[in-house]
Backbone as CSV, one residue per row, in Angstrom:
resi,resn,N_x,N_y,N_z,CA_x,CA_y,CA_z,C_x,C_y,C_z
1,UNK,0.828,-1.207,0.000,0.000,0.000,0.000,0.860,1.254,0.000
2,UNK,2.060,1.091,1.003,2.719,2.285,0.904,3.270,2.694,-0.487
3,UNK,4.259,1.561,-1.271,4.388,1.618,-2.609,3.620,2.345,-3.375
4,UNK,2.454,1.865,-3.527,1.119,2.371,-4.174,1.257,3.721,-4.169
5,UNK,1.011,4.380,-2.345,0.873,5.624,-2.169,1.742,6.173,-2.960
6,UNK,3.363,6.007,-2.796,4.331,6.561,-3.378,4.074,6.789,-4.170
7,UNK,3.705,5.783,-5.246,3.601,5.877,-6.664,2.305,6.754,-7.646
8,UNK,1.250,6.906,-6.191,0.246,7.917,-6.583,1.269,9.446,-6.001
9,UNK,1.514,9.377,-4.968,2.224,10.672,-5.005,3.167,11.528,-5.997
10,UNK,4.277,10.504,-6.680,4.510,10.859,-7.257,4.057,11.609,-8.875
11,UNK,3.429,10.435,-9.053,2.304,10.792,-10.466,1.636,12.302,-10.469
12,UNK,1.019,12.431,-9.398,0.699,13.872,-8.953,0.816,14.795,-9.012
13,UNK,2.606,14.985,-8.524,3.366,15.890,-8.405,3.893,16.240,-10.208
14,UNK,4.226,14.577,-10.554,4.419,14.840,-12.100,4.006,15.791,-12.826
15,UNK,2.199,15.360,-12.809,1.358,16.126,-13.691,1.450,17.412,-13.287
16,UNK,1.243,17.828,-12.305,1.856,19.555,-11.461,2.699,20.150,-12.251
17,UNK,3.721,19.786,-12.704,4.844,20.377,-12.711,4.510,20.243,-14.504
18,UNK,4.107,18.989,-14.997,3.724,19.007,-16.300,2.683,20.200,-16.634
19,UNK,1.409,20.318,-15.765,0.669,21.366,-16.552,1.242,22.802,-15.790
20,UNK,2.585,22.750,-15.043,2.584,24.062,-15.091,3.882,24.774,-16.082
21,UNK,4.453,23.384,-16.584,5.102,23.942,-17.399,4.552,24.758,-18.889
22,UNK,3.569,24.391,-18.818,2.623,24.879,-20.257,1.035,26.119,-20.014
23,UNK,1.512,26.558,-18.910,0.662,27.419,-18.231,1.142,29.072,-18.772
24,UNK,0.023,30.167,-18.026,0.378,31.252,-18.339,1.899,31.657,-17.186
25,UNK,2.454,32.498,-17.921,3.446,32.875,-16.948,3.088,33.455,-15.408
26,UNK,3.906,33.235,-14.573,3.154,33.906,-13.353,3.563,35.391,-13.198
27,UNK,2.451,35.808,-12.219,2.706,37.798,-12.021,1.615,37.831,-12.252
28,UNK,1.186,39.129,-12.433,-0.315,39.840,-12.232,-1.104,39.399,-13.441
29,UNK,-1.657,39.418,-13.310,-2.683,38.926,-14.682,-3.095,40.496,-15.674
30,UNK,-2.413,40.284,-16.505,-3.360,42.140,-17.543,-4.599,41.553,-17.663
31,UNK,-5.253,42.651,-17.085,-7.072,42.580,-17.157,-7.571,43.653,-18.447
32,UNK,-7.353,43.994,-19.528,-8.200,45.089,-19.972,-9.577,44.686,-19.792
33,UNK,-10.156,46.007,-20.165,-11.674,46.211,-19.966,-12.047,46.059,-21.730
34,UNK,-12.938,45.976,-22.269,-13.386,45.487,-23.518,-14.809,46.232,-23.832
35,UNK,-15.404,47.206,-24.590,-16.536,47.304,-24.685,-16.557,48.438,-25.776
36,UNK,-18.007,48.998,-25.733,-18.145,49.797,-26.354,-19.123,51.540,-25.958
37,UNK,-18.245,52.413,-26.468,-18.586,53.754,-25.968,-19.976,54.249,-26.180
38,UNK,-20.296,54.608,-25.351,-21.195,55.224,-25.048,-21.796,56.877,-24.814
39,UNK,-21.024,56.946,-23.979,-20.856,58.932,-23.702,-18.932,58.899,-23.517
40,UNK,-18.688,60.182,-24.171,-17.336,60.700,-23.522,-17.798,62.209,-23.254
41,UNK,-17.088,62.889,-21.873,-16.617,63.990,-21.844,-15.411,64.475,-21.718
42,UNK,-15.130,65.475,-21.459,-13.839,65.970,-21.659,-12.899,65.135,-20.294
43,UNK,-13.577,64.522,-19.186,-12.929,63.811,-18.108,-13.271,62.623,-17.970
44,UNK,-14.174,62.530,-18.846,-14.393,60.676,-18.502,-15.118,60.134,-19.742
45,UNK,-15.088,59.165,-19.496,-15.941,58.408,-20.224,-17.126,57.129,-20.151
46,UNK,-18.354,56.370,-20.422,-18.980,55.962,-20.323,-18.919,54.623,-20.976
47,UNK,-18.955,53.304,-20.681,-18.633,52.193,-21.869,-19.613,51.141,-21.342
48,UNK,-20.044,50.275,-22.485,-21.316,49.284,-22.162,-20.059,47.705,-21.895
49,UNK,-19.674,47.217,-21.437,-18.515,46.174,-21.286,-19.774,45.184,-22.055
50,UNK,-18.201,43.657,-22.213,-19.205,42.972,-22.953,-20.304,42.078,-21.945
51,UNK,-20.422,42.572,-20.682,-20.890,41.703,-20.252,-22.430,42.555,-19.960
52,UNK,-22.219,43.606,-20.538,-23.524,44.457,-20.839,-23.497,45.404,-19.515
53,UNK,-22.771,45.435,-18.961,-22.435,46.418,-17.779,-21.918,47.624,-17.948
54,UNK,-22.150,48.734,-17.712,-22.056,50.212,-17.803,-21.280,50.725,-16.703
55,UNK,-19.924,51.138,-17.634,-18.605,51.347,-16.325,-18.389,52.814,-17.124
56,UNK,-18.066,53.706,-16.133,-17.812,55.074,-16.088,-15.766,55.216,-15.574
57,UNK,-15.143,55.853,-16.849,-13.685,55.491,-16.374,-13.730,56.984,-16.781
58,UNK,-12.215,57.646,-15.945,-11.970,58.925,-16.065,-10.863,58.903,-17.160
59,UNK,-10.622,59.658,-18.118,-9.561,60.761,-18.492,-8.782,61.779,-18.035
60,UNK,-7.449,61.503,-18.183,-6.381,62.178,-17.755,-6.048,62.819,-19.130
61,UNK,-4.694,63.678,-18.523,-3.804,64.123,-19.616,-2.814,63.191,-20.142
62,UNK,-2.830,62.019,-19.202,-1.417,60.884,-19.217,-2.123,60.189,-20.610
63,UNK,-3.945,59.929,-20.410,-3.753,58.796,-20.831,-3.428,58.657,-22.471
64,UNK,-3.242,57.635,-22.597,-2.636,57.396,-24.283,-3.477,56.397,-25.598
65,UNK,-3.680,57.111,-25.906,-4.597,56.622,-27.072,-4.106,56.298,-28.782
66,UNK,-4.829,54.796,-28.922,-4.269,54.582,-30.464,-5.426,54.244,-30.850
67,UNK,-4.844,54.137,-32.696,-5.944,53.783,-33.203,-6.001,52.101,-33.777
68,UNK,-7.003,51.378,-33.738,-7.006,49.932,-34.377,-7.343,50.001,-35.366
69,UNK,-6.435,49.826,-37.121,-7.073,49.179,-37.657,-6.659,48.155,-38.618
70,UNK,-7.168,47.697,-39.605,-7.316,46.620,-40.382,-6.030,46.123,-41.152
71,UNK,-5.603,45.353,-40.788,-4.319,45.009,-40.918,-4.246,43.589,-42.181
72,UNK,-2.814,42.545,-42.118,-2.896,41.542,-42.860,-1.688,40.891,-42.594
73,UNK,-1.647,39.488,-43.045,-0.631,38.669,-42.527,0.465,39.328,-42.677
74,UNK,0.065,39.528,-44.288,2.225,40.782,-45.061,2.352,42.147,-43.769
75,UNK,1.857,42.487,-42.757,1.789,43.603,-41.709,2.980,42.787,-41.078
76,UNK,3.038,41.586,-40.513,4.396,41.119,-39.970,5.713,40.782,-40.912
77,UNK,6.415,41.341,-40.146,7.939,41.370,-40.995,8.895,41.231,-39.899
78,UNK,9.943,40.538,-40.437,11.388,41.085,-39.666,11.689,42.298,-39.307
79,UNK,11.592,42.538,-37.819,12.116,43.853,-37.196,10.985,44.841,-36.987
80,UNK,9.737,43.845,-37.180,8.649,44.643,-36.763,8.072,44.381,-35.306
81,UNK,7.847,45.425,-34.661,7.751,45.043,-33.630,5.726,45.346,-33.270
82,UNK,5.582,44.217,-32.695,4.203,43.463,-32.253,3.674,43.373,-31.184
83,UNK,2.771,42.925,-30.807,2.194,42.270,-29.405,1.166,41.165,-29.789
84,UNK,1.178,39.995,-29.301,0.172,38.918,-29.834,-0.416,38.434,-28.634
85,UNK,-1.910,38.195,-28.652,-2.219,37.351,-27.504,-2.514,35.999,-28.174
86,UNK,-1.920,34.878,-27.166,-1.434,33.403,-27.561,-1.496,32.646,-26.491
87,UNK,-1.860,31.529,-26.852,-2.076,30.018,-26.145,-0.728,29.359,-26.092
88,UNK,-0.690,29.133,-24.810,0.709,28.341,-24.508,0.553,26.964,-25.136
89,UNK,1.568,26.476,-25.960,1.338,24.763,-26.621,2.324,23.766,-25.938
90,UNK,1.876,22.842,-26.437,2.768,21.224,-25.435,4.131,21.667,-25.275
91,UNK,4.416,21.729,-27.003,5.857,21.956,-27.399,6.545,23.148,-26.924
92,UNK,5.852,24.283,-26.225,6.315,25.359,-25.610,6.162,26.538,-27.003
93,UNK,5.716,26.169,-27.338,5.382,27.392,-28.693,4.320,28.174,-28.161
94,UNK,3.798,29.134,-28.663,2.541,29.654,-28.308,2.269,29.810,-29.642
95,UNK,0.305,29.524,-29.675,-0.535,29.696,-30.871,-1.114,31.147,-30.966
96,UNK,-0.861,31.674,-31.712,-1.665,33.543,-31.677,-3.264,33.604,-31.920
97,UNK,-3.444,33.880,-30.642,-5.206,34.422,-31.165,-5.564,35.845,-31.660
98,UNK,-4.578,36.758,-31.787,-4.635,37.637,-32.686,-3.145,38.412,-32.780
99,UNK,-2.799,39.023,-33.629,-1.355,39.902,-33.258,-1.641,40.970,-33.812
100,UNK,-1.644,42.617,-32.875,-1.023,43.787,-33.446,0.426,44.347,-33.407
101,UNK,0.109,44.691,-34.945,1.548,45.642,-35.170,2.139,46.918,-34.979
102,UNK,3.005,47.646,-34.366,2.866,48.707,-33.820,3.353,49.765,-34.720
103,UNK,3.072,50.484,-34.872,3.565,51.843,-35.792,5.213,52.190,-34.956
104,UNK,6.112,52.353,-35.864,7.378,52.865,-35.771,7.223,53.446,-34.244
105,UNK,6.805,54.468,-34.354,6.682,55.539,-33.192,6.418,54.870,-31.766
106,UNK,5.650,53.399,-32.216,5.099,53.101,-30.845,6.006,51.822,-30.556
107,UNK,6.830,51.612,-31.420,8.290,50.856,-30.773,8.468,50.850,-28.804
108,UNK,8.277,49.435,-28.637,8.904,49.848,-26.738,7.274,49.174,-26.249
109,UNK,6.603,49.728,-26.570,5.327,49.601,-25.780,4.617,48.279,-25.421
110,UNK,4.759,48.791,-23.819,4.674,47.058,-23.254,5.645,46.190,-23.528
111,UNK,6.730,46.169,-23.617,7.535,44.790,-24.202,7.613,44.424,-23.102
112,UNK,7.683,42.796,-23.370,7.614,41.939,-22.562,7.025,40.622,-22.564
113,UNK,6.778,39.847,-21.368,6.005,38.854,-21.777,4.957,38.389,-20.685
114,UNK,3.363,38.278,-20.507,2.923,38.330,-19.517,1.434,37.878,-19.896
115,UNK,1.107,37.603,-18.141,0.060,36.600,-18.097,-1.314,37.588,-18.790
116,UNK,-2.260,37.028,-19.493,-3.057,38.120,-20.190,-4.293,37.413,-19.963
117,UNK,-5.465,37.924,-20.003,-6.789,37.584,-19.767,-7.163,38.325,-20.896
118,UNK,-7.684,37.179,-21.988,-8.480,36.968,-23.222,-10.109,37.560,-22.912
119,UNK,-10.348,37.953,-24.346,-11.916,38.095,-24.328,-12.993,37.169,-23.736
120,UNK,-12.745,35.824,-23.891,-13.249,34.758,-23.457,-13.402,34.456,-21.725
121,UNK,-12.348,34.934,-21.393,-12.214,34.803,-20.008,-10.729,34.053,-19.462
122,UNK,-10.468,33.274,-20.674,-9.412,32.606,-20.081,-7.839,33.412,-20.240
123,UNK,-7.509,32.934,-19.255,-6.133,33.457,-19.034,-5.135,32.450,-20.299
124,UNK,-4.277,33.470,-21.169,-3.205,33.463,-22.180,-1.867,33.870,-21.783
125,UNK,-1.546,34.200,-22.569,-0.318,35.207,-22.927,-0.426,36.226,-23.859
126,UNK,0.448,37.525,-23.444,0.756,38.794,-24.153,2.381,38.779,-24.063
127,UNK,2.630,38.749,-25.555,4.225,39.001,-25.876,4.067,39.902,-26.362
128,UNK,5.211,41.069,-26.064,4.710,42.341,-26.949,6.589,42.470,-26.916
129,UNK,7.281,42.599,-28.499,8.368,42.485,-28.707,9.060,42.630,-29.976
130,UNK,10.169,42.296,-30.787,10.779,42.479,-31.848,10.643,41.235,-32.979
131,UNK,10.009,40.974,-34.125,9.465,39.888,-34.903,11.658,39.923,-34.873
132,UNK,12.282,38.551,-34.773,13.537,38.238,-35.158,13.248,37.663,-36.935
133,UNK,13.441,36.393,-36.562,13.281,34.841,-37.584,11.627,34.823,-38.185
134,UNK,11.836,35.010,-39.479,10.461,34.696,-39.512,10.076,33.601,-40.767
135,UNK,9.015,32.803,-40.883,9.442,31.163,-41.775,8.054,31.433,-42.529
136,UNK,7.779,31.976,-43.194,6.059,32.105,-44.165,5.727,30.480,-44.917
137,UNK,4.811,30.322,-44.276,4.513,28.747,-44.213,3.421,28.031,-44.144
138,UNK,2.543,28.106,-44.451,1.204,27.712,-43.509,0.667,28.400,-42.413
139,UNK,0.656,30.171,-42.903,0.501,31.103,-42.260,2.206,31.722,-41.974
140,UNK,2.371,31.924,-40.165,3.676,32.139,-40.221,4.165,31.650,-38.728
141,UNK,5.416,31.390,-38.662,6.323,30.988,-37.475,6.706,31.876,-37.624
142,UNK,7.345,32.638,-36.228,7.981,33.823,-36.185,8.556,33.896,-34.477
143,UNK,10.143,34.430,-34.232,10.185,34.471,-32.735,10.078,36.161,-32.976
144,UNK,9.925,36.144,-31.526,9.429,37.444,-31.034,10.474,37.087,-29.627
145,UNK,11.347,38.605,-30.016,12.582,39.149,-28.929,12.219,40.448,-27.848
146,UNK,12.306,39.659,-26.576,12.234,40.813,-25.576,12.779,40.935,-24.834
147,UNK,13.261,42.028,-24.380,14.698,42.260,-23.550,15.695,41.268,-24.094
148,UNK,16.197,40.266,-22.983,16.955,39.968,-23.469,16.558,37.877,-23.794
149,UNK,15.302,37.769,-23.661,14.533,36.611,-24.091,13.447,36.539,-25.244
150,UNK,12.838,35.190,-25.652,12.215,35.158,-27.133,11.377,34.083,-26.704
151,UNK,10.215,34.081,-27.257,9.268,33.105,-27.917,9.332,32.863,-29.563
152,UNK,8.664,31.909,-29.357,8.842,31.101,-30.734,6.970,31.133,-31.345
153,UNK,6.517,32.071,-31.977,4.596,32.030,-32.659,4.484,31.678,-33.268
154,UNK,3.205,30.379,-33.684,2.544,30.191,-34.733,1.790,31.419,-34.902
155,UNK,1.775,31.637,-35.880,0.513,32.695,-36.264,-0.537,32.081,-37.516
156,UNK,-1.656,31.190,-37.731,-2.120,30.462,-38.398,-2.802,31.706,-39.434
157,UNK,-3.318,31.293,-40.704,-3.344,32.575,-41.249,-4.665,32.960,-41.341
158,UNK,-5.678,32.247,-40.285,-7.031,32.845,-40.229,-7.117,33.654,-38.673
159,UNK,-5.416,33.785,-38.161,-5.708,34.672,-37.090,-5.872,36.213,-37.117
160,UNK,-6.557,37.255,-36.694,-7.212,38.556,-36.894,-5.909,39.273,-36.970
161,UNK,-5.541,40.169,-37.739,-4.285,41.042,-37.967,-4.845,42.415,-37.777
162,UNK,-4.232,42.906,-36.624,-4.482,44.665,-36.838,-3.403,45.552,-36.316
163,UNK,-3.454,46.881,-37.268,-2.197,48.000,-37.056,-2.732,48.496,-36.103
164,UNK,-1.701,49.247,-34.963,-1.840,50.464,-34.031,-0.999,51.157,-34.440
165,UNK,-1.275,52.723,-34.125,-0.614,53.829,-34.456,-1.142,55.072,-33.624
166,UNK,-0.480,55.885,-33.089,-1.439,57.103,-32.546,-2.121,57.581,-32.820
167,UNK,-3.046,57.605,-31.813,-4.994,58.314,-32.226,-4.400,59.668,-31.253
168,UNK,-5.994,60.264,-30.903,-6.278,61.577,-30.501,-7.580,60.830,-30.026
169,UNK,-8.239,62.026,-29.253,-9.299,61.850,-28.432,-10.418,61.943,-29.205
170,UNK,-10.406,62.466,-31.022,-11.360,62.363,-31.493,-11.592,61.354,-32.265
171,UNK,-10.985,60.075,-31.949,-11.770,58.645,-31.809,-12.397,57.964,-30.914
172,UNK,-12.529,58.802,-29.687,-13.754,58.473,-28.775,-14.855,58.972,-28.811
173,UNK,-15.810,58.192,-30.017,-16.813,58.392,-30.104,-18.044,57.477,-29.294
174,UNK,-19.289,58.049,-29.310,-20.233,56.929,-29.091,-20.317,55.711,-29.922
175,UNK,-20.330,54.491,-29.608,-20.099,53.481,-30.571,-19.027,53.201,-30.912
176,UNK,-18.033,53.814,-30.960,-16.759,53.075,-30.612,-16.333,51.781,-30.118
177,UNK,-15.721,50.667,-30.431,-15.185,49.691,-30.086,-14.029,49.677,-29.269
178,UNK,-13.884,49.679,-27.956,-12.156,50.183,-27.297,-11.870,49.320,-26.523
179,UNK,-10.804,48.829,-26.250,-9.832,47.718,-25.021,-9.361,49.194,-24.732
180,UNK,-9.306,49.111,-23.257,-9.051,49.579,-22.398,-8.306,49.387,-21.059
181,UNK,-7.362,49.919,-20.606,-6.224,49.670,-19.520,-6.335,50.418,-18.271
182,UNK,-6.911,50.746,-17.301,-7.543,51.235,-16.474,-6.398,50.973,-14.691
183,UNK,-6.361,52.127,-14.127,-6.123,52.239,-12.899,-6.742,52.577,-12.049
184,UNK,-6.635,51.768,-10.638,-8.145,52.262,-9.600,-7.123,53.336,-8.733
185,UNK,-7.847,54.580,-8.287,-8.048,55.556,-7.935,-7.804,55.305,-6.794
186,UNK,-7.289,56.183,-5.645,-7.629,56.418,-3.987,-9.085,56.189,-3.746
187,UNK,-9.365,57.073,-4.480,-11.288,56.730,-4.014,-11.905,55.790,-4.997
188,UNK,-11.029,54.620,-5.382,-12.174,53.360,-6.165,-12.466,53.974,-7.590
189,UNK,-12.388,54.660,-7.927,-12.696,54.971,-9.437,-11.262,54.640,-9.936
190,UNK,-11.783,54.705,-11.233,-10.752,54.446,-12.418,-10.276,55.484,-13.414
191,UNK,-8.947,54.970,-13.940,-8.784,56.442,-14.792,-7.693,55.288,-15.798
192,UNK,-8.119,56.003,-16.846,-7.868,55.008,-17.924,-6.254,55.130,-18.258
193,UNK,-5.108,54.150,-18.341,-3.985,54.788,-19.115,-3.775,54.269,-20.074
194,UNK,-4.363,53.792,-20.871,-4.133,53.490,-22.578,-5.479,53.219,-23.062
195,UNK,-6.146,53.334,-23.984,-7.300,53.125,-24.986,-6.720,52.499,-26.158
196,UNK,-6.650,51.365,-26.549,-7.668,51.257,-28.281,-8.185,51.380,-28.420
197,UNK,-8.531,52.057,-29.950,-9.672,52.174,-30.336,-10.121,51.627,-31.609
198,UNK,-11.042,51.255,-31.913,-11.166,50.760,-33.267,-11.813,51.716,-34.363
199,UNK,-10.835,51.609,-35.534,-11.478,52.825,-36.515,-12.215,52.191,-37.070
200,UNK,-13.245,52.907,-37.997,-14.391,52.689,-38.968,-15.044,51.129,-38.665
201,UNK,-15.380,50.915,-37.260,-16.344,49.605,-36.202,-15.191,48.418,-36.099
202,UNK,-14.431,48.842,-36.376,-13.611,47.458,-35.558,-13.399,46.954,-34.374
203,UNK,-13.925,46.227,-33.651,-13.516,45.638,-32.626,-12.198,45.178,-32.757
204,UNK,-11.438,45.752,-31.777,-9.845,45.310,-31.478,-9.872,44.118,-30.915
205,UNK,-8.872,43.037,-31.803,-9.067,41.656,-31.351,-8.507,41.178,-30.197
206,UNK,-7.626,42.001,-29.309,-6.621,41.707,-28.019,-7.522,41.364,-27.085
């Protein structure tokens, strides 16, 4: 019996260490907010989330705004730098459930690599980094360099492709499509520090 035990103990511990090798990375989880606009004023703004809930977030002078739009596989290149949200795989690859490309200017932003919470609910990954190697193939393989580490992406070629580039505040319209990055306040409110936005009805796929 003791054998036994052992041998269930161990098995246990196995699988542990097996599904956490293929897990999201650990650290804080990025939460954006996801929805669509409703009212803006000059200090805040109004958004219907997708869960049909009506959240009121403030505007600063900090915060930073781009625009989303319609992109295509040829948008990734060598030395372009990206952010993809992706499914960790057996083989340690990650699968892309969507990737944006960043406009020159917005080089830097976010790099890194980190635990991300998908539209769906489930927790992914966000690599946001430098396209190195890239293999056009049955969509595309591509590593992605940050600091001084890399992942290795499938990017299959029915995954959603979109450009960012700097917006202005007069893409916060009503009806607007925006992911949103939000900080809570001393007093519990929120104040937004980055917006996407989606031009001409795009929902931003992050």
């Amino acid at each position: 019996m003791r054998t036994l035990s052992r041998l269930a103990t161990t098995l246990i511990a196995a699988l542990a260490l097996s599904g956490a090798a293929h897990a999201a990375p650990a650290g804080d989880i990025i939460k954006p907010m996801r929805g669509t606009l409703d009212q803006v004023t000059d200090h805040s703004l109004t958004l219907t989330d997708r869960r049909g809930a009506k959240v009121e977030v403030g505007l600063t002078d900090q915060t930073r705004i781009n625009s989303v739009a319609t992109g295509k596989i040829s948008d990734i290149k060598p030395d372009s730098f990206i952010g993809t949200a992706a499914a960790p795989q057996p083989d340690g690859t990650l699968k892309a459930l969507e990737v944006h490309v960043f406009a020159p200017s917005l080089r830097g932003s976010g790099e890194g690599f980190n635990p991300f919470e998908s539209a769906d609910g489930k927790v992914n990954t966000m690599t946001n980094g430098t396209v190195g190697k890239l293999v056009e193939s049955n969509g595309r393989t591509l590593t992605v360099k940050y600091h001084d580490q890399q992942k290795t992406v499938i990017v299959p070629d029915d995954v959603p492709v979109v450009t960012l580039a700097p917006g202005d505040r007069s893409l916060l319209t009503p009806g607007a499509h925006v992911v949103l990055f939000a900080n809570k306040q001393a007093d519990g409110s929120l104040a937004a520090r980055g917006i996407s936005v989606g031009k001409d009805g795009i929902v931003p796929p992050m």
